[in-house]
Backbone as XML, in Angstrom:
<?xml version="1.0"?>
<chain id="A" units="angstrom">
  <residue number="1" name="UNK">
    <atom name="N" x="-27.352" y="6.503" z="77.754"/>
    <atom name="CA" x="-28.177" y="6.635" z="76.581"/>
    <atom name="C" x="-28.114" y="5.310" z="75.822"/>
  </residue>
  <residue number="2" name="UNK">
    <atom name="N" x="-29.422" y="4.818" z="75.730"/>
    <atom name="CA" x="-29.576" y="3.436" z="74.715"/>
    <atom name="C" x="-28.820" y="3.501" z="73.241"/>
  </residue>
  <residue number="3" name="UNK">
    <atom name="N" x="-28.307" y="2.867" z="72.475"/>
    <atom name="CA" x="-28.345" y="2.709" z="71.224"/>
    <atom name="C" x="-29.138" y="3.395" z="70.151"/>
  </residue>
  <residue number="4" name="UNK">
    <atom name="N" x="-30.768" y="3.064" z="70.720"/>
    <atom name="CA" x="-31.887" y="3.194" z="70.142"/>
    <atom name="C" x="-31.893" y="4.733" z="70.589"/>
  </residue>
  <residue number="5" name="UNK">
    <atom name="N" x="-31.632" y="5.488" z="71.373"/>
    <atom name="CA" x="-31.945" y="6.714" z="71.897"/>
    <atom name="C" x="-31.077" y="7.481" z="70.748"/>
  </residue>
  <residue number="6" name="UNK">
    <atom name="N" x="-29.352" y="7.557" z="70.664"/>
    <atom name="CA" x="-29.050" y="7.858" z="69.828"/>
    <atom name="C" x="-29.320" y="8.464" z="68.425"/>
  </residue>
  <residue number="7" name="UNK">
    <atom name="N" x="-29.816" y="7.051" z="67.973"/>
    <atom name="CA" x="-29.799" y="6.753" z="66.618"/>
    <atom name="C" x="-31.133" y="7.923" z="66.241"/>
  </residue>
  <residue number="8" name="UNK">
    <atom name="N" x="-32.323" y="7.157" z="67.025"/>
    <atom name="CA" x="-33.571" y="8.058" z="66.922"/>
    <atom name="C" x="-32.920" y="10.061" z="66.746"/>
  </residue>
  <residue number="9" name="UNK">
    <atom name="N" x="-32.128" y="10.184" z="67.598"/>
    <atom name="CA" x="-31.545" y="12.045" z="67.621"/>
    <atom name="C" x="-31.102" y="12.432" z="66.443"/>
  </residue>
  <residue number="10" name="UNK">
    <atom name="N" x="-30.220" y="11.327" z="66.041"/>
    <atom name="CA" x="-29.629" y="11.527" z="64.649"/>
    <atom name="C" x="-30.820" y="11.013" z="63.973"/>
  </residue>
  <residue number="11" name="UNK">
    <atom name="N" x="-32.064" y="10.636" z="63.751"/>
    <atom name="CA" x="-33.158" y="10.423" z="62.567"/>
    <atom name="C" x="-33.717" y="12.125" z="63.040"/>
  </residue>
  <residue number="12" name="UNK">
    <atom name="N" x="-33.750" y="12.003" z="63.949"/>
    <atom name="CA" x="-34.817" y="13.601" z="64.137"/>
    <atom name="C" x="-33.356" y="14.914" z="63.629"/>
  </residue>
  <residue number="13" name="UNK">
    <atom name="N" x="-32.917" y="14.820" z="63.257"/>
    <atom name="CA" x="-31.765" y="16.302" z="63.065"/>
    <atom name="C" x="-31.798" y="16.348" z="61.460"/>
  </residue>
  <residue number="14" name="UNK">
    <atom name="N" x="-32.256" y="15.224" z="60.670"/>
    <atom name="CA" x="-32.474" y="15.205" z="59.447"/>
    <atom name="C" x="-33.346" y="16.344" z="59.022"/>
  </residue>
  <residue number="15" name="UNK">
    <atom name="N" x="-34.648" y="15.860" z="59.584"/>
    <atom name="CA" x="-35.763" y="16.213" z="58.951"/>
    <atom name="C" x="-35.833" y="17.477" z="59.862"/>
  </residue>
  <residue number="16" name="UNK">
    <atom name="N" x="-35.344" y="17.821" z="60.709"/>
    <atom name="CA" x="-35.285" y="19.433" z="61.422"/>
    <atom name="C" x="-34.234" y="20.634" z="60.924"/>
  </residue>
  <residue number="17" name="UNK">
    <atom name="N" x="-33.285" y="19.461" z="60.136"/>
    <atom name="CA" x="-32.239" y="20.666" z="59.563"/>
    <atom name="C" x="-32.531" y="20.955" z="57.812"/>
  </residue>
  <residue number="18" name="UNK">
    <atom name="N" x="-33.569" y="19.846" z="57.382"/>
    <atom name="CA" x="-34.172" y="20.539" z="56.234"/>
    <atom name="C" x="-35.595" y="21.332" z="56.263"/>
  </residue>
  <residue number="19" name="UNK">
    <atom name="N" x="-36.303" y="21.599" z="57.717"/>
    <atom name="CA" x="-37.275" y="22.550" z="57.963"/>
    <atom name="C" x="-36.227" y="24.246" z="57.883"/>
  </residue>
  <residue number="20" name="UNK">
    <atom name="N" x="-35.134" y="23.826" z="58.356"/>
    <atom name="CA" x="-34.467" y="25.110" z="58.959"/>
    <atom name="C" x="-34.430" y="25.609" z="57.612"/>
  </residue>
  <residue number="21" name="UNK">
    <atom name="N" x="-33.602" y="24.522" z="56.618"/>
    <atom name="CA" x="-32.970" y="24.972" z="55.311"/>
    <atom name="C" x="-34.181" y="25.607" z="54.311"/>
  </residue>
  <residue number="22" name="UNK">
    <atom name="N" x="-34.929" y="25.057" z="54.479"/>
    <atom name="CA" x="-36.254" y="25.308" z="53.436"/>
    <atom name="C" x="-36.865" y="26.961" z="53.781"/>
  </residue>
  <residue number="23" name="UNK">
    <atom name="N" x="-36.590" y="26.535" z="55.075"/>
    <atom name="CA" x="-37.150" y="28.021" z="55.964"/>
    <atom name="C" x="-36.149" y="29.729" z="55.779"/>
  </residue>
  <residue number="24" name="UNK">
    <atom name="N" x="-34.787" y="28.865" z="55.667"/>
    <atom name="CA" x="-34.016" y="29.858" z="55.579"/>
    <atom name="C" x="-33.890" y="30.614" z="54.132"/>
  </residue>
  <residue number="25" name="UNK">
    <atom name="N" x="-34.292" y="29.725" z="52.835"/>
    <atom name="CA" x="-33.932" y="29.953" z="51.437"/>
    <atom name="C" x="-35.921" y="30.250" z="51.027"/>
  </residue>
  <residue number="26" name="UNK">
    <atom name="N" x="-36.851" y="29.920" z="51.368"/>
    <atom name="CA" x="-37.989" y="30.151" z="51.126"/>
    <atom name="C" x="-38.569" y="31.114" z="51.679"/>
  </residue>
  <residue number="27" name="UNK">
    <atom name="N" x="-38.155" y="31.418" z="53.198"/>
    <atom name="CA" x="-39.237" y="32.919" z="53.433"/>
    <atom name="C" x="-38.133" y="34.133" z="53.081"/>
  </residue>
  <residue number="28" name="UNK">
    <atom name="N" x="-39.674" y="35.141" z="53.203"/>
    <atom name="CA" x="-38.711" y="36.254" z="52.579"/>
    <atom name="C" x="-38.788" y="37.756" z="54.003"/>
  </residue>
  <residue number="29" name="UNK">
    <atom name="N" x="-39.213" y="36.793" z="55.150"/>
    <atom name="CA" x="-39.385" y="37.614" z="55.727"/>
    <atom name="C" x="-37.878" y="37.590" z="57.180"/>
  </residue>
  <residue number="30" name="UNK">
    <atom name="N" x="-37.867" y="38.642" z="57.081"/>
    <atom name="CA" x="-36.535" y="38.418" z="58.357"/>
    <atom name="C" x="-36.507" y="37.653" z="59.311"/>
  </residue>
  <residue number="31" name="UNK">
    <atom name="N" x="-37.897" y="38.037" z="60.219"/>
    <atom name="CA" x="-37.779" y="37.327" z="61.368"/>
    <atom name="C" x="-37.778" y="35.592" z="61.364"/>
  </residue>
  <residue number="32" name="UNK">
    <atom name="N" x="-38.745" y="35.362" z="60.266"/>
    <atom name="CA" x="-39.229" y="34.055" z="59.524"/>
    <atom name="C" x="-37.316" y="33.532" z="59.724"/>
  </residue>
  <residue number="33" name="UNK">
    <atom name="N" x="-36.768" y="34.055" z="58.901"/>
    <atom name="CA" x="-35.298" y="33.244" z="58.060"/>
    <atom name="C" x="-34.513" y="33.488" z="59.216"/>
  </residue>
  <residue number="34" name="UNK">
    <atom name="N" x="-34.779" y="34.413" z="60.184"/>
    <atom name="CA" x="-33.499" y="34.099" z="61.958"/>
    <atom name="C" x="-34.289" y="32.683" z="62.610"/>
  </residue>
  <residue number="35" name="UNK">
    <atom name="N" x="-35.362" y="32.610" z="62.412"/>
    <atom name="CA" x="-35.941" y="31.228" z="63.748"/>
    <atom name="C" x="-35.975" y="30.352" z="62.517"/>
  </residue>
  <residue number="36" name="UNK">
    <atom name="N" x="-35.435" y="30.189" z="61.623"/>
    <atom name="CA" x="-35.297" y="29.404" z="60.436"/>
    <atom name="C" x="-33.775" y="28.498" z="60.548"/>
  </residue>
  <residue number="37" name="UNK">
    <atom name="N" x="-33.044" y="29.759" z="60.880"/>
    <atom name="CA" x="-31.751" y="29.694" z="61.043"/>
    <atom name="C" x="-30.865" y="28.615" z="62.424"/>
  </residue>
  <residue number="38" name="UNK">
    <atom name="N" x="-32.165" y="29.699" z="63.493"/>
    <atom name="CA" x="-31.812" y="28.740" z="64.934"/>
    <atom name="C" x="-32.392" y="27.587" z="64.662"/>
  </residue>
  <residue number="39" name="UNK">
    <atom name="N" x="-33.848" y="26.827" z="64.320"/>
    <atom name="CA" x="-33.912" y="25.586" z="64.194"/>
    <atom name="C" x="-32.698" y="24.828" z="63.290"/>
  </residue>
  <residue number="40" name="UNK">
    <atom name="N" x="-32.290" y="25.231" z="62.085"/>
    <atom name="CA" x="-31.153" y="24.904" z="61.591"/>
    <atom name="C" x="-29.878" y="24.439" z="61.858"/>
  </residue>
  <residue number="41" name="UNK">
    <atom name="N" x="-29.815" y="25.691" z="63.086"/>
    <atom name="CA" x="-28.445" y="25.165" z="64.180"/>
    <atom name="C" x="-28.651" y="24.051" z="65.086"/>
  </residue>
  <residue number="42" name="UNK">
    <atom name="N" x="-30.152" y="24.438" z="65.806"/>
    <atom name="CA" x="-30.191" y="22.998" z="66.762"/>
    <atom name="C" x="-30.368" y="21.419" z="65.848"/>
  </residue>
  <residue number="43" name="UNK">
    <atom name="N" x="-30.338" y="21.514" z="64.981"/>
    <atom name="CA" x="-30.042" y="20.324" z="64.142"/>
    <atom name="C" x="-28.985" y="19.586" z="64.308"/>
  </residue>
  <residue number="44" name="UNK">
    <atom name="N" x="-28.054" y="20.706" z="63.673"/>
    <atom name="CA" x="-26.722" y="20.697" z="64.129"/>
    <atom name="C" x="-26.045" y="20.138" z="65.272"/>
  </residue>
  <residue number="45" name="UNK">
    <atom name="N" x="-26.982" y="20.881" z="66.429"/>
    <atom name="CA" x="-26.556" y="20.876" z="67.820"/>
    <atom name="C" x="-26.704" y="19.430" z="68.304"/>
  </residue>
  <residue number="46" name="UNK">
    <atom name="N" x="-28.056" y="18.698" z="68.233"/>
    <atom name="CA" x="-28.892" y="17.752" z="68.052"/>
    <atom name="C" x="-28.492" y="16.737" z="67.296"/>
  </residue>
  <residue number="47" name="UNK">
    <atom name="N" x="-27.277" y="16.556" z="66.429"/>
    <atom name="CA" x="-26.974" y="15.646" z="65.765"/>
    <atom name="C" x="-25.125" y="14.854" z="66.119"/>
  </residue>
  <residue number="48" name="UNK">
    <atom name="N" x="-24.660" y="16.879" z="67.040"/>
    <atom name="CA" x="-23.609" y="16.658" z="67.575"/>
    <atom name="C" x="-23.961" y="15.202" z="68.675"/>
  </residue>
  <residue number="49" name="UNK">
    <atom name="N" x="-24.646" y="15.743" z="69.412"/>
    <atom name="CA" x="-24.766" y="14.954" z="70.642"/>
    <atom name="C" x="-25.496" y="14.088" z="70.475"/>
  </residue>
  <residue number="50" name="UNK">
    <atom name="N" x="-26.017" y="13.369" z="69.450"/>
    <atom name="CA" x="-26.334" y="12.053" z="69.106"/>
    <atom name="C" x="-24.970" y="11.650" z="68.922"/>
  </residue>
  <residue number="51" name="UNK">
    <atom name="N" x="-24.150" y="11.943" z="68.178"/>
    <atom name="CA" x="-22.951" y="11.177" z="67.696"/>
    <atom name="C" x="-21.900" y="10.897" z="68.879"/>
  </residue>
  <residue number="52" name="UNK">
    <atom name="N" x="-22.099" y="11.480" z="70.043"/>
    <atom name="CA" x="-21.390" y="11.459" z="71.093"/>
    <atom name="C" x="-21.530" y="10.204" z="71.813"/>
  </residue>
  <residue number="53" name="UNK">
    <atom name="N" x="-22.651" y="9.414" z="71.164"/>
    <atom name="CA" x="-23.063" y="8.486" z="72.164"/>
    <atom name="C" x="-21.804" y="7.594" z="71.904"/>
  </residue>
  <residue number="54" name="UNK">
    <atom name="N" x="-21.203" y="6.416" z="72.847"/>
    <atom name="CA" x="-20.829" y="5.382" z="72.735"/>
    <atom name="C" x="-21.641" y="3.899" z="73.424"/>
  </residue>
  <residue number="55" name="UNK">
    <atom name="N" x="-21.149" y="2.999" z="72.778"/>
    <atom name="CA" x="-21.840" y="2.015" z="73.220"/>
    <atom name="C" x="-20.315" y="0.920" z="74.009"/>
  </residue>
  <residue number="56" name="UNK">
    <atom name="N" x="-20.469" y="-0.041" z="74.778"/>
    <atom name="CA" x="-20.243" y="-1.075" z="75.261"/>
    <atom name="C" x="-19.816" y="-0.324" z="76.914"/>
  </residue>
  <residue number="57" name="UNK">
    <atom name="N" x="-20.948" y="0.440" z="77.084"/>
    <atom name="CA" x="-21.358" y="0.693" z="78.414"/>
    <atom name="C" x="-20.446" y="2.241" z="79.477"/>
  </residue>
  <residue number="58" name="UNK">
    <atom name="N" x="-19.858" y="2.621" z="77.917"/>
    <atom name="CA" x="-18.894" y="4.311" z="78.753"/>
    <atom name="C" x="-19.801" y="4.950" z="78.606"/>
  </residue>
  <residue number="59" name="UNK">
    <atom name="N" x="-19.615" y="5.946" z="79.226"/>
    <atom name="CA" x="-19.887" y="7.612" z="78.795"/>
    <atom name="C" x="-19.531" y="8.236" z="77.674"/>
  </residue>
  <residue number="60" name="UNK">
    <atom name="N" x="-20.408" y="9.340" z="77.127"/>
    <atom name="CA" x="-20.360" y="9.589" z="76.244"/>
    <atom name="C" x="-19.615" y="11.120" z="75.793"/>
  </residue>
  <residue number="61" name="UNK">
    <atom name="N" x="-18.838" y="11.211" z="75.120"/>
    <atom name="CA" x="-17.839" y="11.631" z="74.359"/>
    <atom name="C" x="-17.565" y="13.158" z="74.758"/>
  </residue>
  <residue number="62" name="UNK">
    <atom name="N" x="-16.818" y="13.706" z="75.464"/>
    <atom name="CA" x="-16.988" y="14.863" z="76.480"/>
    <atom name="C" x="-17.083" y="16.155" z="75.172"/>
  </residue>
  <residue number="63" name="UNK">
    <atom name="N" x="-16.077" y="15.752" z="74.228"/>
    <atom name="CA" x="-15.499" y="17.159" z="73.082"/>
    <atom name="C" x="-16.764" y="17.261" z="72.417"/>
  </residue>
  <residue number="64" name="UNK">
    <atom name="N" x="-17.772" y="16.651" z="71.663"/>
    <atom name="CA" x="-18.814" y="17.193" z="70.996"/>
    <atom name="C" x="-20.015" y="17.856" z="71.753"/>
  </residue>
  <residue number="65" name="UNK">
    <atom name="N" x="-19.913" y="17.176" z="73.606"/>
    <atom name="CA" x="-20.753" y="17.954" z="74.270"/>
    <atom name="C" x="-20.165" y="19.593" z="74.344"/>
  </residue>
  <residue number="66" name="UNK">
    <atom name="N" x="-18.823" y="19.534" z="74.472"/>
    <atom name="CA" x="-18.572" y="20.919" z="74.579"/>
    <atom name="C" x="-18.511" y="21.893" z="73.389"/>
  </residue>
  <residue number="67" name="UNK">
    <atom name="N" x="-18.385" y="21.075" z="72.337"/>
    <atom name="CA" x="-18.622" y="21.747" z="71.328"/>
    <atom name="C" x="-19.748" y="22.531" z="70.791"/>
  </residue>
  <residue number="68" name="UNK">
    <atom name="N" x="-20.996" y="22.017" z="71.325"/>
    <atom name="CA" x="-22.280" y="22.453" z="71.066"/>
    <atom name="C" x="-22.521" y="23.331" z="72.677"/>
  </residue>
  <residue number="69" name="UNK">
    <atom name="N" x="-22.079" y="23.409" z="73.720"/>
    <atom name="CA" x="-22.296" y="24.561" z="74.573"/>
    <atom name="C" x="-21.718" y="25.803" z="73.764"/>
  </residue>
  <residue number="70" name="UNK">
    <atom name="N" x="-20.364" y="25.238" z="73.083"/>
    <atom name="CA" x="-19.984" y="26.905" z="72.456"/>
    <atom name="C" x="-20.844" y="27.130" z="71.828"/>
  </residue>
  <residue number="71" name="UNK">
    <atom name="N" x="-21.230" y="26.259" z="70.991"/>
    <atom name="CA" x="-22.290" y="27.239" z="69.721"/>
    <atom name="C" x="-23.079" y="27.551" z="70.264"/>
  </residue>
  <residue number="72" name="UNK">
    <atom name="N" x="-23.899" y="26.961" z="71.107"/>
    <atom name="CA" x="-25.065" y="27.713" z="71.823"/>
    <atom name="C" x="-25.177" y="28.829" z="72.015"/>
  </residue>
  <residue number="73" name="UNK">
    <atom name="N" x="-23.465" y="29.578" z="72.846"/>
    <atom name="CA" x="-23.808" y="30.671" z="73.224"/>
    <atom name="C" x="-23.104" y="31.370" z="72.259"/>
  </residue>
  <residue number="74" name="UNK">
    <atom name="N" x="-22.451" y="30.709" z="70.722"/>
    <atom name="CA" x="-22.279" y="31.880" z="69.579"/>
    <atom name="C" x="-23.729" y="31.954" z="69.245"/>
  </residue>
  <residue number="75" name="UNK">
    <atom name="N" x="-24.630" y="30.804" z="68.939"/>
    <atom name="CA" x="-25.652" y="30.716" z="68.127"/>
    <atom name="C" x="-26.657" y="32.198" z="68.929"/>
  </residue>
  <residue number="76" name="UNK">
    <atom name="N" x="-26.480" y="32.262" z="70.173"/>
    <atom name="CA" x="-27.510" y="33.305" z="70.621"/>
    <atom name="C" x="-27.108" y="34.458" z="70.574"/>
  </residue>
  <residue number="77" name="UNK">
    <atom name="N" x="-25.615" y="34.913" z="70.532"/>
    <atom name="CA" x="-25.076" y="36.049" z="70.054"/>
    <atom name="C" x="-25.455" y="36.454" z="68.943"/>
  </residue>
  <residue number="78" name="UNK">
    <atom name="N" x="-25.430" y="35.520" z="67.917"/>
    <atom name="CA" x="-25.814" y="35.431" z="66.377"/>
    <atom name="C" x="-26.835" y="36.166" z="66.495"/>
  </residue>
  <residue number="79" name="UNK">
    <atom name="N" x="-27.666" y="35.314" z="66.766"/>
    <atom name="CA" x="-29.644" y="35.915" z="66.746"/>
    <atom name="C" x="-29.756" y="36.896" z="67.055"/>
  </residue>
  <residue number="80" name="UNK">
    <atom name="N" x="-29.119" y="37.330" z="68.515"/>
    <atom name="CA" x="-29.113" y="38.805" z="68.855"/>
    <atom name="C" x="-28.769" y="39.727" z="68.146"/>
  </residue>
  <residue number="81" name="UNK">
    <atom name="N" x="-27.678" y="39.492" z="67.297"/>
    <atom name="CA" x="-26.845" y="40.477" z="66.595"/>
    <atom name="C" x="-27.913" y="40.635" z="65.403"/>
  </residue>
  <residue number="82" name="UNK">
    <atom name="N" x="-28.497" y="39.468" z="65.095"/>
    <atom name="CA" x="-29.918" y="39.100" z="63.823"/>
    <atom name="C" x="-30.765" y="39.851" z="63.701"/>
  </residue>
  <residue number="83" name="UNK">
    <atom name="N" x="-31.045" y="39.663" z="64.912"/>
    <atom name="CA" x="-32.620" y="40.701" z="65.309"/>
    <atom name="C" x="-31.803" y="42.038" z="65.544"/>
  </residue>
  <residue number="84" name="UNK">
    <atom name="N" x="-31.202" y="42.312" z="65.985"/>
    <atom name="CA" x="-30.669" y="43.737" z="66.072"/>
    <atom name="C" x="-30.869" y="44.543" z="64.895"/>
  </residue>
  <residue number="85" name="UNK">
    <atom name="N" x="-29.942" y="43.669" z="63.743"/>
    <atom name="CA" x="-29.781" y="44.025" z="62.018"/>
    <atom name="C" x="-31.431" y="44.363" z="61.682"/>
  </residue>
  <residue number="86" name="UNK">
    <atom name="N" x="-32.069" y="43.253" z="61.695"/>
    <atom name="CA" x="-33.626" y="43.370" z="60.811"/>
    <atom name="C" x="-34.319" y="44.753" z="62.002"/>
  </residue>
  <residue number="87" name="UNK">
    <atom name="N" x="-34.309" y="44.503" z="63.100"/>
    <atom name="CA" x="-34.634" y="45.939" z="63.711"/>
    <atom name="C" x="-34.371" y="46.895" z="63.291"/>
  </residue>
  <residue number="88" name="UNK">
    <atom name="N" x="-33.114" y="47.044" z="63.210"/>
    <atom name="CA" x="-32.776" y="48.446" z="62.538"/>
    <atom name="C" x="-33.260" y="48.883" z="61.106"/>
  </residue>
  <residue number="89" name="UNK">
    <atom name="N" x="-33.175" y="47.811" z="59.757"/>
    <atom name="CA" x="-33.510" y="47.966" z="59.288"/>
    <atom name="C" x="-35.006" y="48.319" z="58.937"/>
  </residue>
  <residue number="90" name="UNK">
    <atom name="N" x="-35.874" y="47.692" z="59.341"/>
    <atom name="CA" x="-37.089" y="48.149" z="60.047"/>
    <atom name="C" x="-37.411" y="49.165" z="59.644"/>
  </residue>
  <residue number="91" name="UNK">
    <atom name="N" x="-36.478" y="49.901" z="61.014"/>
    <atom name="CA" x="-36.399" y="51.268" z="61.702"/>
    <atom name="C" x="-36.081" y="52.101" z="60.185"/>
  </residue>
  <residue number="92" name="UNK">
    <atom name="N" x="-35.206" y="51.816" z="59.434"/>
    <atom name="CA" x="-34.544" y="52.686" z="58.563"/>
    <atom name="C" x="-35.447" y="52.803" z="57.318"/>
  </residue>
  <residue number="93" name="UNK">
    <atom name="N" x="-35.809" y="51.306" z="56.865"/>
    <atom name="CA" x="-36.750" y="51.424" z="55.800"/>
    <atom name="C" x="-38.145" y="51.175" z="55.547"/>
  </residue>
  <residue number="94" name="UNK">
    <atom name="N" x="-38.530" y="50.232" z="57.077"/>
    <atom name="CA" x="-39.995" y="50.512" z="57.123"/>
    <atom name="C" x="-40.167" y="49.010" z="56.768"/>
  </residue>
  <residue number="95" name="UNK">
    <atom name="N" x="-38.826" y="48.435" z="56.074"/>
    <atom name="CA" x="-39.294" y="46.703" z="55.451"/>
    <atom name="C" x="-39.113" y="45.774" z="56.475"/>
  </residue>
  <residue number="96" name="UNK">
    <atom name="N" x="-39.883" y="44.745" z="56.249"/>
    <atom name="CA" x="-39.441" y="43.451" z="57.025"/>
    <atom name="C" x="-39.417" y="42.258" z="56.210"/>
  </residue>
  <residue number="97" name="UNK">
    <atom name="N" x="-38.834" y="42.343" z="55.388"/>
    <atom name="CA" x="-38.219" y="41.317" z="54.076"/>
    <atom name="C" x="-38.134" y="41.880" z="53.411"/>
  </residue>
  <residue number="98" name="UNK">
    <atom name="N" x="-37.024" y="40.628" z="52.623"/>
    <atom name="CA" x="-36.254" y="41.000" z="51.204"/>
    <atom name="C" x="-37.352" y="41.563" z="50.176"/>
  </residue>
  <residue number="99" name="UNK">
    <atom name="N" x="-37.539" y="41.927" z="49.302"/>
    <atom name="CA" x="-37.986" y="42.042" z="48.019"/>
    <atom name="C" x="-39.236" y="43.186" z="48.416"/>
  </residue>
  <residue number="100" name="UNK">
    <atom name="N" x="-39.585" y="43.702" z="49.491"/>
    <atom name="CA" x="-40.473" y="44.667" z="49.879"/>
    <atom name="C" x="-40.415" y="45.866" z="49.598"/>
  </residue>
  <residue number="101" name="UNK">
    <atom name="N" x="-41.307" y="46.728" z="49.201"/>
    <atom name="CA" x="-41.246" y="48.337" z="48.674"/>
    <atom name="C" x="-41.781" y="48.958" z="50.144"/>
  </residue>
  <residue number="102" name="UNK">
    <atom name="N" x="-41.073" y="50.283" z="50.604"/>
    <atom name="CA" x="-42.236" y="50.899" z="51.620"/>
    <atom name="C" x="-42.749" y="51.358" z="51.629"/>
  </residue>
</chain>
């Protein structure tokens, strides 16, 4: 990975982890604020493994790659468990966001 490749991952995790944030505190709808949430994480994820890069010609940094496989597969447990919650609720009250009457 170039220098320039890097750097560019870490410019793009900026402006993707304040879509997530905006997304997560502005909609009011469930499903909206879980894919709010996962773009949020791959920010995260996306900013790990920019920082992994090294330069004067090694490989790049084994612990932050593995660090972001775990979250991956907490982050999809998460969602699952996400969508499970707003399903049910759904199911129970008929809403699909906060502040809704049924």
């Amino acid at each position: 990975m170039t220098a320039e490749a890097h750097e560019i991952y870490a410019l793009l995790a900026a402006p993707l982890f304040a879509v997530g944030l905006v997304g997560v505190f502005a909609c009011r709808h469930f499903l909206k604020k879980i894919i709010a949430a996962k773009i949020l994480g791959a920010s995260a994820f996306l900013l790990l493994i920019a920082l992994a890069a090294r330069d004067h010609g090694e490989g790049p940094d084994p612990v932050p790659h593995a660090m972001v496989i775990t979250g991956i597969v907490v982050a999809v447990s998460a969602a699952a468990f996400a969508l499970t919650l707003a399903r049910r609720i759904w199911q129970e009250t008929g809403q699909s966001g906060f502040g809704e009457k049924p």
